[in-house]
C-alpha positions in Angstrom: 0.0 0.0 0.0 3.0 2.7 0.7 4.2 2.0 -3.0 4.9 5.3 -5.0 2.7 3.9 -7.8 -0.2 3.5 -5.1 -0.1 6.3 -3.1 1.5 8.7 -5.6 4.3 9.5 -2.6 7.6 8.1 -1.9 8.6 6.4 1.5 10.4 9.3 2.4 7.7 11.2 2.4 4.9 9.1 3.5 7.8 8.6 7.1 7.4 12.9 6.7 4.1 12.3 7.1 3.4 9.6 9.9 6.1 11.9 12.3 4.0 15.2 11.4 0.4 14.2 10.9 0.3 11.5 13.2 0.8 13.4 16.7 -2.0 16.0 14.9 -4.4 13.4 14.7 -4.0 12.2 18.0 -4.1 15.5 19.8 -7.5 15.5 18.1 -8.3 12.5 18.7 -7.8 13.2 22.6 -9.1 16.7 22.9 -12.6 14.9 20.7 -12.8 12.0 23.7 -12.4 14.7 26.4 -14.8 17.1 25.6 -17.9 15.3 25.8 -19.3 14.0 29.5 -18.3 10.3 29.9 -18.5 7.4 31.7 -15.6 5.8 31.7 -12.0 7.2 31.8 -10.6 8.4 28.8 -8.7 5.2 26.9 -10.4 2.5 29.0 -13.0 0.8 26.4 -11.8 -0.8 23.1 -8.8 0.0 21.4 -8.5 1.0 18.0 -7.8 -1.7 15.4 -7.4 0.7 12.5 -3.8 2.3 14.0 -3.2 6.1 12.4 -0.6 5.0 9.2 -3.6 2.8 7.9 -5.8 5.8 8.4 -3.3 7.6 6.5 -2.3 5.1 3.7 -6.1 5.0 3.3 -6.5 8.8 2.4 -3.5 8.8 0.3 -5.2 5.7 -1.8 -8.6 7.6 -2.0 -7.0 10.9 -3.1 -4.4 9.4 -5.4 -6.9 7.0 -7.3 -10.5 7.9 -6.5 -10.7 4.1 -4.7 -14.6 3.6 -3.0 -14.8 3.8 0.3 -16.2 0.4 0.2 -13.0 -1.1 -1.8 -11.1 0.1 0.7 -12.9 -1.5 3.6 -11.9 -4.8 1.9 -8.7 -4.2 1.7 -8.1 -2.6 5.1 -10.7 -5.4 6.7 -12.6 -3.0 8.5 -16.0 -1.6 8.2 -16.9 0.7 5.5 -17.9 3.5 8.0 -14.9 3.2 9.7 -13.0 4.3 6.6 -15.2 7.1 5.9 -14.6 8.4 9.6 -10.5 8.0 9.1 -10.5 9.8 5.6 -12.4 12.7 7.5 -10.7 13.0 10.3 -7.0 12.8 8.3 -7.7 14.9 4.9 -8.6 18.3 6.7 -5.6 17.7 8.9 -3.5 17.4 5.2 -5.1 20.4 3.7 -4.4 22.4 6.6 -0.3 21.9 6.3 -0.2 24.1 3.0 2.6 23.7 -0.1 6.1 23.0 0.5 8.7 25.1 -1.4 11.5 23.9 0.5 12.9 21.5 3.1 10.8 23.1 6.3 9.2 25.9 4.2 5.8 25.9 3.8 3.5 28.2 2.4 -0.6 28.0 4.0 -2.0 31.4 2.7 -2.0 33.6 -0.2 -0.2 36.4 1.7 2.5 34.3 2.4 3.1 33.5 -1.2 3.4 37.1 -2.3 6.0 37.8 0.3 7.8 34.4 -0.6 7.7 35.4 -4.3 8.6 39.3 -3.3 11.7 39.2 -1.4 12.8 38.1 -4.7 11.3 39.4 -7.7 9.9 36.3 -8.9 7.6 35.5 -11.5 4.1 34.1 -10.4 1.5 32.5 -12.6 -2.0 32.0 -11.8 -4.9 30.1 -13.1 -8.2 28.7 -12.3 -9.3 25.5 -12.9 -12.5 23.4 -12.6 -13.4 20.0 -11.1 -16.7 18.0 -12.2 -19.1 17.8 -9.1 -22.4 16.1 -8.9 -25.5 18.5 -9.4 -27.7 19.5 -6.3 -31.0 18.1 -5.7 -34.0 19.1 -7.5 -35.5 22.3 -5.9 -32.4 22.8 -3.9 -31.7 27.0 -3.7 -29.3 28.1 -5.8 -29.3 25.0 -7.3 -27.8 26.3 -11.0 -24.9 28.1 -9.3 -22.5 25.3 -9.8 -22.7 25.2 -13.7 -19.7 26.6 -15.4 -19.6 29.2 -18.0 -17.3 27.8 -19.8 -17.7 24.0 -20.1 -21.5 24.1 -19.3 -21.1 21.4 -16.1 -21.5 21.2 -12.8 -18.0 22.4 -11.5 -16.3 23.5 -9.0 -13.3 26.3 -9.1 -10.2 27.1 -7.5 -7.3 29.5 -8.0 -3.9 27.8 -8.4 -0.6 29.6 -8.1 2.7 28.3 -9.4 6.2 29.9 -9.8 7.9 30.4 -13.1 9.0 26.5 -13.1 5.6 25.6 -12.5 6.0 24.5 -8.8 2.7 24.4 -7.0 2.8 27.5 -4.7 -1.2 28.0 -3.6 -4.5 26.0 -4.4 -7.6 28.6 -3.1 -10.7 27.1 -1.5 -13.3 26.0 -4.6 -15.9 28.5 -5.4 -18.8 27.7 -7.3 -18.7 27.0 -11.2 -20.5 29.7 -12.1 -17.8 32.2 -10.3 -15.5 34.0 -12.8 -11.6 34.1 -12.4 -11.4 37.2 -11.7 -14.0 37.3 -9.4 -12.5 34.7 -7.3 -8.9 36.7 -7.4 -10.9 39.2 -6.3 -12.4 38.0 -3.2 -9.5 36.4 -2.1 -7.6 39.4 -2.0 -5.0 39.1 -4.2 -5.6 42.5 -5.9 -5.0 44.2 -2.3 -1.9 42.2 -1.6 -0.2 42.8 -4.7 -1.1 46.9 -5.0 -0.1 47.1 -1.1 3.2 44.3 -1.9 6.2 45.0 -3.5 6.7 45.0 -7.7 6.9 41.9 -9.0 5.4 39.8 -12.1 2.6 37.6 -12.1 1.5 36.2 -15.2 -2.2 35.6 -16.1 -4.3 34.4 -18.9 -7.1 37.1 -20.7 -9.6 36.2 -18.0 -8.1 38.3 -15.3 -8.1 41.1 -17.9 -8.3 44.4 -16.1 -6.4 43.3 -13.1 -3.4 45.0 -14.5 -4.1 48.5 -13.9 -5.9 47.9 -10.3 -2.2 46.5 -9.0 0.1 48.9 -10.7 1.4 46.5 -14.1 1.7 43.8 -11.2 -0.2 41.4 -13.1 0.3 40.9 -16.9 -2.6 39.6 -19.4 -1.7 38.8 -23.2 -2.3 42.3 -25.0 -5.3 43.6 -26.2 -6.6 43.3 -29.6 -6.7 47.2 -30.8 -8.6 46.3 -33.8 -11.8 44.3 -34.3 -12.7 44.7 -38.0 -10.1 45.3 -41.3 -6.8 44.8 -39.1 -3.5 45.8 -41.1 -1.6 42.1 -42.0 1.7 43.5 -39.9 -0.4 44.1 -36.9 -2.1 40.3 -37.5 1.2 39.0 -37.2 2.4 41.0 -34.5 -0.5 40.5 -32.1 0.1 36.8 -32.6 3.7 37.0 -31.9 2.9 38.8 -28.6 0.2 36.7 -27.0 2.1 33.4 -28.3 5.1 34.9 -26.3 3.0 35.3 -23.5 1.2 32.0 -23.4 4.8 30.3 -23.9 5.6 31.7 -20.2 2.7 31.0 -18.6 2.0 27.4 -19.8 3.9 26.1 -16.7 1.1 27.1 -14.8 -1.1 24.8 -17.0 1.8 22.0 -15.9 0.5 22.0 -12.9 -2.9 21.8 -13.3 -2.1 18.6 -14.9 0.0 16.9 -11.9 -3.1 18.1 -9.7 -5.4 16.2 -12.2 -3.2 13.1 -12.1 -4.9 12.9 -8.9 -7.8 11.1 -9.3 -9.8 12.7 -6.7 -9.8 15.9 -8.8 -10.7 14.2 -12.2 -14.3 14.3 -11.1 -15.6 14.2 -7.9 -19.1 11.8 -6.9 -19.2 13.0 -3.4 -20.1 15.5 -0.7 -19.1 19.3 -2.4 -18.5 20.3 1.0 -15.2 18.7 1.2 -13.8 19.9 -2.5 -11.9 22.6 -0.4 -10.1 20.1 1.3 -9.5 17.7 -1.1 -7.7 20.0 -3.7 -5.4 22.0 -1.2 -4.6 18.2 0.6 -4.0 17.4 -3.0 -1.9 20.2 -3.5 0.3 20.1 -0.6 1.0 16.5 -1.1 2.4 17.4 -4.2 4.5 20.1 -3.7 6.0 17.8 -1.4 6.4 15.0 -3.1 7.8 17.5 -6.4 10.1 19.0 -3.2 11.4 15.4 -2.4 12.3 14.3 -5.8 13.9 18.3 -6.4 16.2 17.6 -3.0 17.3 14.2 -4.4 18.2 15.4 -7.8 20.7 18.2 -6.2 22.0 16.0 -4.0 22.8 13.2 -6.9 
């Protein structure tokens, strides 16, 4: 089960893991039994059969491959409820440890990545992207909220930032299909981090057009088309020049996406929308992890 090709980690990390997440899970686990009246003392009673690295190894499986809940009871020989309960009690405690850019560097919030990205002058890049969700129940409010604009589905959205090498930096909470990109830059504040930061570069595709002069040339969009009708030849071949330029530096952001898709969990998701948030940035931080890993080892070689 701890196999890269099943869990989509290597040992290393997965032993990164167990000695970080595990003493997290079992402070909760603790705090949980103690604050509720009881009648016996707290660890008398049954002991747990399902120890925390099969907890683990179980979310790793579900996120890496989509596997049922009920494939892995069989596997694990436990009850199917039992590895429901372990995948929801580990996966927020994954989201919450954010994306790794470097041996005991990690980066949780959006702020964080504009300073990391700032002291230097780096390049950013962001994009959104879209996961498949199941549509809500009939005569459910706001029922038509989740259907995309663009790929007419049911979707859910998030914001993903990556450095000019296309290293995962940030993975926003989901929004609702129907939310534009620049709406969700927007309300996460990115506009009032960069304007208030310091000058740096972050690359964008056309639909964060206009987000350019709100931070001060902080982000770039590929240029404007000037003319819409009867367009000289030279100017034909010059705008194409300029946004191919463009999308030729930001297409590492677009890498990305795809090792977050390579995920299975994110291909298309059959189950509670409530937990999309934490899926994708779990997700994300395992990745940047594991990307961080393989990085470390190559240096070292």
């Amino acid at each position: 089960m701890a196999e890269y090709r099943v869990t989509g980690l290597s040992p290393d990390v997965i032993a990164e893991l167990i000695a970080e997440v595990g003493p997290l899970w079992h402070e909760q686990h603790q705090a949980r039994l103690t604050a509720r009246p009881r009648r016996r003392a707290v660890g008398a009673g049954a002991k747990h059969k399902f120890v925390f690295v099969d907890r683990l190894l179980a979310t790793l499986v579900s996120l890496r491959h989509g596997t049922t809940h009920d494939v892995l009871a069989c596997w694990f020989g436990v009850d199917r409820s039992t590895i429901t309960r372990a995948i929801g009690e580990v996966r927020p405690l994954l989201a919450q440890r954010g994306c790794t850019v470097a041996p005991g560097i990690r980066l949780c919030t959006l702020a964080e990545v504009i300073e990391h990205l700032g002291a230097d002058g780096r390049t950013g890049i962001i994009d959104g992207t879209e996961v498949r969700v199941r549509r809500p129940a009939a005569g459910r409010k706001d029922r038509d909220k989740f259907v995309s604009g663009k790929t007419k589905q049911n979707a859910v959205k998030a914001m993903v930032l990556t450095d000019a090498e296309g290293r995962l930096l940030y993975c926003s909470p989901v929004r609702p299909g129907s939310c534009a990109d620049i709406t969700q830059a927007r309300q996460l504040g990115l506009v009032k981090l960069l304007a208030d930061g310091p000058f740096m570069e972050i690359l964008a595709d056309a639909g964060y057009q206009g987000m350019g002069a709100q931070t001060g040339g902080r982000v770039v969009t590929p240029p404007h088309r000037k003319f819409k009708k009867n367009a000289p030849a030279w100017y034909e071949a010059r705008h194409e020049l300029q946004r191919e330029a463009h999308s030729s530096r930001r297409i590492r952001v677009e890498h990305g996406i795809a090792h977050l898709k390579n995920w299975r969990a994110l291909a298309r998701h059959l189950g509670r929308r409530e937990h999309m948030s934490d899926i994708i940035q779990a997700v994300a931080g395992l990745l940047s992890q594991q990307q961080n890993a393989a990085l470390s080892r190559g240096v070292r070689a």
